[in-house]
C-alpha positions as CSV (number, residue, x, y, z in Angstrom):
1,X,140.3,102.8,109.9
2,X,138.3,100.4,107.1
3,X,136.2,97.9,107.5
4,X,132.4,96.7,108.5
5,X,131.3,96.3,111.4
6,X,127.4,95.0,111.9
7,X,125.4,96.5,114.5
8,X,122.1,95.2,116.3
9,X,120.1,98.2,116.0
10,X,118.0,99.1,118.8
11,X,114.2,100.6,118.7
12,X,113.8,104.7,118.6
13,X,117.2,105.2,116.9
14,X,117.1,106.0,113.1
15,X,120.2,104.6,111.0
16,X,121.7,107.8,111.0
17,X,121.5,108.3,114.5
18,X,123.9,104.5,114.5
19,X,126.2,106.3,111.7
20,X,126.8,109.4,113.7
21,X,127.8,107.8,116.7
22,X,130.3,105.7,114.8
23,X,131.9,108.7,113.8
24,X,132.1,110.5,116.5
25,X,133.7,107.2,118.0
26,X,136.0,106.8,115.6
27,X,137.2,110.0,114.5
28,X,136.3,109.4,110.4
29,X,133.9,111.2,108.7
30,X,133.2,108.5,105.7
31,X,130.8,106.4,107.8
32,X,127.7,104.7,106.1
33,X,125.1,102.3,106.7
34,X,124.2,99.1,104.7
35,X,120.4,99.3,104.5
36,X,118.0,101.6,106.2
37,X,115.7,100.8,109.3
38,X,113.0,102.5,110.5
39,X,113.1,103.7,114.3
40,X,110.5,101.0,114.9
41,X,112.6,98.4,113.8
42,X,115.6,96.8,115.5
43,X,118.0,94.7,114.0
44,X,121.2,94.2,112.0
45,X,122.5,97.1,110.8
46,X,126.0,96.9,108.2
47,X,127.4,99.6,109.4
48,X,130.8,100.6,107.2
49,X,133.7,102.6,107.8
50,X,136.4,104.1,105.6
51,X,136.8,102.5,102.0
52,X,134.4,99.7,103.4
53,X,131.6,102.6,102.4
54,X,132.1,101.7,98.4
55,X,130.4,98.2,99.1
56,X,127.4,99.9,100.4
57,X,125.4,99.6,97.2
58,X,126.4,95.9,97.0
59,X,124.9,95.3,100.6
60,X,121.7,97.1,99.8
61,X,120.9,94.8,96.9
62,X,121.0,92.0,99.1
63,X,117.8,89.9,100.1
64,X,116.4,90.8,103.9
65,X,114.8,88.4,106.6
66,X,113.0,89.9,109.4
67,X,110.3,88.9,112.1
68,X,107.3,91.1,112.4
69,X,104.6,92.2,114.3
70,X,101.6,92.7,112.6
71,X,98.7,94.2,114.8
72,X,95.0,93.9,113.0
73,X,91.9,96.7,113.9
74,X,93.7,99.8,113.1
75,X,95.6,101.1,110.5
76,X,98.1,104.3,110.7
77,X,99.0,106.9,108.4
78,X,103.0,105.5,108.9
79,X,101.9,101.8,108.5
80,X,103.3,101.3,111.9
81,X,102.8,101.9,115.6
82,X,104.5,105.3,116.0
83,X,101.8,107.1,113.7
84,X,98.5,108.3,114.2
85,X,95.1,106.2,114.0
86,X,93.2,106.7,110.6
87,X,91.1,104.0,110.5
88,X,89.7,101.3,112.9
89,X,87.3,98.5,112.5
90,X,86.5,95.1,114.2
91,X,88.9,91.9,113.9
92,X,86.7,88.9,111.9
93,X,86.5,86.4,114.4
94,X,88.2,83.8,111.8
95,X,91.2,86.1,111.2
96,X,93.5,83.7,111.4
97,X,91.8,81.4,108.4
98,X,91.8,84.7,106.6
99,X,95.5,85.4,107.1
100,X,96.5,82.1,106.2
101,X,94.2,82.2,102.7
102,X,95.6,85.3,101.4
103,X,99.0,84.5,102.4
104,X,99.9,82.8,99.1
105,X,99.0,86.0,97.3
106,X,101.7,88.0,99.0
107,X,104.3,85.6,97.6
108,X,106.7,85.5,94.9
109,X,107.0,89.0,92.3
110,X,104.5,91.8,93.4
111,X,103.4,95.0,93.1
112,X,104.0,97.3,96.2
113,X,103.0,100.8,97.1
114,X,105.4,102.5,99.5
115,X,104.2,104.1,102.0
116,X,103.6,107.8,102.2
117,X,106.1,108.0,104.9
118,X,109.5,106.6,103.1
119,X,112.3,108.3,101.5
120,X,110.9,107.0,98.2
121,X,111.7,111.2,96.1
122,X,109.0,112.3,94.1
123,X,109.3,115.6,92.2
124,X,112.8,116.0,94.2
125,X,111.3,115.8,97.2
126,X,111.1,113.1,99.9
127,X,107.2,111.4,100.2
128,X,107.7,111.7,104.7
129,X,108.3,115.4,104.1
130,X,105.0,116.2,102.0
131,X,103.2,113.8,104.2
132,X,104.3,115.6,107.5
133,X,103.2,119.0,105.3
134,X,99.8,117.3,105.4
135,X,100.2,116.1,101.5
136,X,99.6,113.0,100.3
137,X,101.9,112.1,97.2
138,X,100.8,109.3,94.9
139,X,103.7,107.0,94.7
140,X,104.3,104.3,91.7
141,X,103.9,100.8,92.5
142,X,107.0,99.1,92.6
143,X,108.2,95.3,92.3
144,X,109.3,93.3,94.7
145,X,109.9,89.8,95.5
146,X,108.8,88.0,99.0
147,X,110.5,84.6,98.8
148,X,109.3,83.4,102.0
149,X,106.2,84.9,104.4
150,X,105.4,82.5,107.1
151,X,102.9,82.4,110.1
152,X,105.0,82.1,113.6
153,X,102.5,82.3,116.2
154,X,99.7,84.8,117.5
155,X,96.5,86.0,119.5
156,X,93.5,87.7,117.9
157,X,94.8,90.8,117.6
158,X,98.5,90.9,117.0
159,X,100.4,87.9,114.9
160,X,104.2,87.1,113.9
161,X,105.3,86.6,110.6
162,X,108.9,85.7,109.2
163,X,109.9,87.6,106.0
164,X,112.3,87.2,103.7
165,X,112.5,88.9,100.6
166,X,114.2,91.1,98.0
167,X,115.4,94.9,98.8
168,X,112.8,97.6,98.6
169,X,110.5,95.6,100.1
170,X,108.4,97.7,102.9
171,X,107.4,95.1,105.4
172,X,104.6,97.8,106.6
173,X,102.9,98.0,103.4
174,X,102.7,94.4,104.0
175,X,101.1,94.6,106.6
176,X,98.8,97.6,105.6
177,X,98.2,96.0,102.2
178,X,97.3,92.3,104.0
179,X,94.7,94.0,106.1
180,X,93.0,95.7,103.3
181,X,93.2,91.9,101.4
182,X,91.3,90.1,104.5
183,X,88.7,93.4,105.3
184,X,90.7,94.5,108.5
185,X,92.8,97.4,109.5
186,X,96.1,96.5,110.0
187,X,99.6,97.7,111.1
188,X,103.5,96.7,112.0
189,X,103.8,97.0,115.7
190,X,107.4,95.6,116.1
191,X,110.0,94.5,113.4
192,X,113.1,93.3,114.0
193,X,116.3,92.2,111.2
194,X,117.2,89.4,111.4
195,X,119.5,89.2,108.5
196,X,121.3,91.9,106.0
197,X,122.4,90.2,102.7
198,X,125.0,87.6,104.3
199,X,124.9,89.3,107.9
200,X,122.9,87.5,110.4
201,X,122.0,88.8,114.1
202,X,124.2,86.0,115.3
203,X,127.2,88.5,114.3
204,X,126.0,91.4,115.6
205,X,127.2,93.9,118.4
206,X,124.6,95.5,121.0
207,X,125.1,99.0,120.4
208,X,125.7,99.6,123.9
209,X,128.7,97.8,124.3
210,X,129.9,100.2,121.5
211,X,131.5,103.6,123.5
212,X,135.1,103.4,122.7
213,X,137.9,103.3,119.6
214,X,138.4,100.3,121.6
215,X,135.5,98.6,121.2
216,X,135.2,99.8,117.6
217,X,138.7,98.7,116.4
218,X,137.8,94.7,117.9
219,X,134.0,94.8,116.4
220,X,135.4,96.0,112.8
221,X,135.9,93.4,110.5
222,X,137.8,93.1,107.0
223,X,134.9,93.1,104.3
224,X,134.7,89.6,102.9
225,X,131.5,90.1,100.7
226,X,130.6,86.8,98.3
């Protein structure tokens, strides 16, 4: 069994959670994933099977578009809702003129710190695991590139954006980083995928129609990368 199948990832699964129930679905052990998401996050998830799992790198690179949730007046020590409260301070009454003024800053080639939880290794060692530890690791600042961020709608305390930008992007240091730039706390509170390289959510399969070799063999389809 080869082949790629894209999942639509839901909330409080990791990716390896998705990859393990593929194989014990389908019975083979070289089962892999076409970009990592968060537990938070939902979303399209490549999910590839067989010799399908040597095009995994060529997914990765690909750019990302997602929709996020960005919720001001408290930051986290994850950069998202399922951490714990560090920080909290008042939302400016003009937030949203300050969101859209620093917005342009965000765009283009930048310089991102990861977050102390991510998988980002330093000294051999996964950044989550010294942060659970109570560490704090001081990770590099890497470039990225946001092509697009744009303003969807919102209230005054939680607002959605649409991203799209290159891979290793961390759309919660976004958010962490864009509170610090407008003098407000700030954290992703939902984040969904919307597309994975040239996989959209308009091809993806709900994970829970997904129980059987049955289902699996008519989801799997022949890798046709560009």
């Amino acid at each position: 069994m080869n082949g790629i199948i894209i999942i639509d990832k839901p909330t409080g699964m990791t990716s390896h959670d998705v990859v393990n129930r593929i194989r014990r679905i389908s019975g083979v052990k070289r089962v892999g994933h076409g970009g990592t998401l968060d537990p938070l996050a939902s979303g399209v998830l490549p999910i590839l099977v067989g010799s399908a799992t040597k095009l995994s790198q060529k997914i990765m690179d690909g750019d990302k578009e997602y929709i996020a949730g960005i919720t001001f007046g408290k930051a986290t020590d994850t950069d998202d809702s399922l951490g714990k409260v560090i920080r909290e301070g008042p939302i400016p009454w003009d937030i949203l003129e300050r969101i859209k003024a620093v917005l342009p800053g965000f765009l283009g080639r930048i310089e991102q710190i990861p977050p102390q939880y991510s998988a980002i290794k330093t000294n051999g060692r996964p950044a989550y695991k010294e942060a659970r530890m109570g560490g704090r690791v001081e990770l590099k600042p890497r470039t990225v590139t946001v092509h697009q961020m744009d303003l969807i709608e919102g209230d005054l305390e939680t607002f959605l954006f649409r991203v799209k930008c290159s891979k290793g992007t961390y759309i919660r240091a976004l958010a962490r980083d864009i509170g610090m730039t407008i003098g407000c706390p700030a954290h992703i509170s939902s984040l969904r995928r919307t597309r994975c390289g040239q996989f959209s959510e308009d091809a993806a399969h709900p994970l829970e129609k997904l129980s059987t070799l049955q289902d699996l063999s008519h989801m799997l389809g022949t890798p046709k990368l560009l």
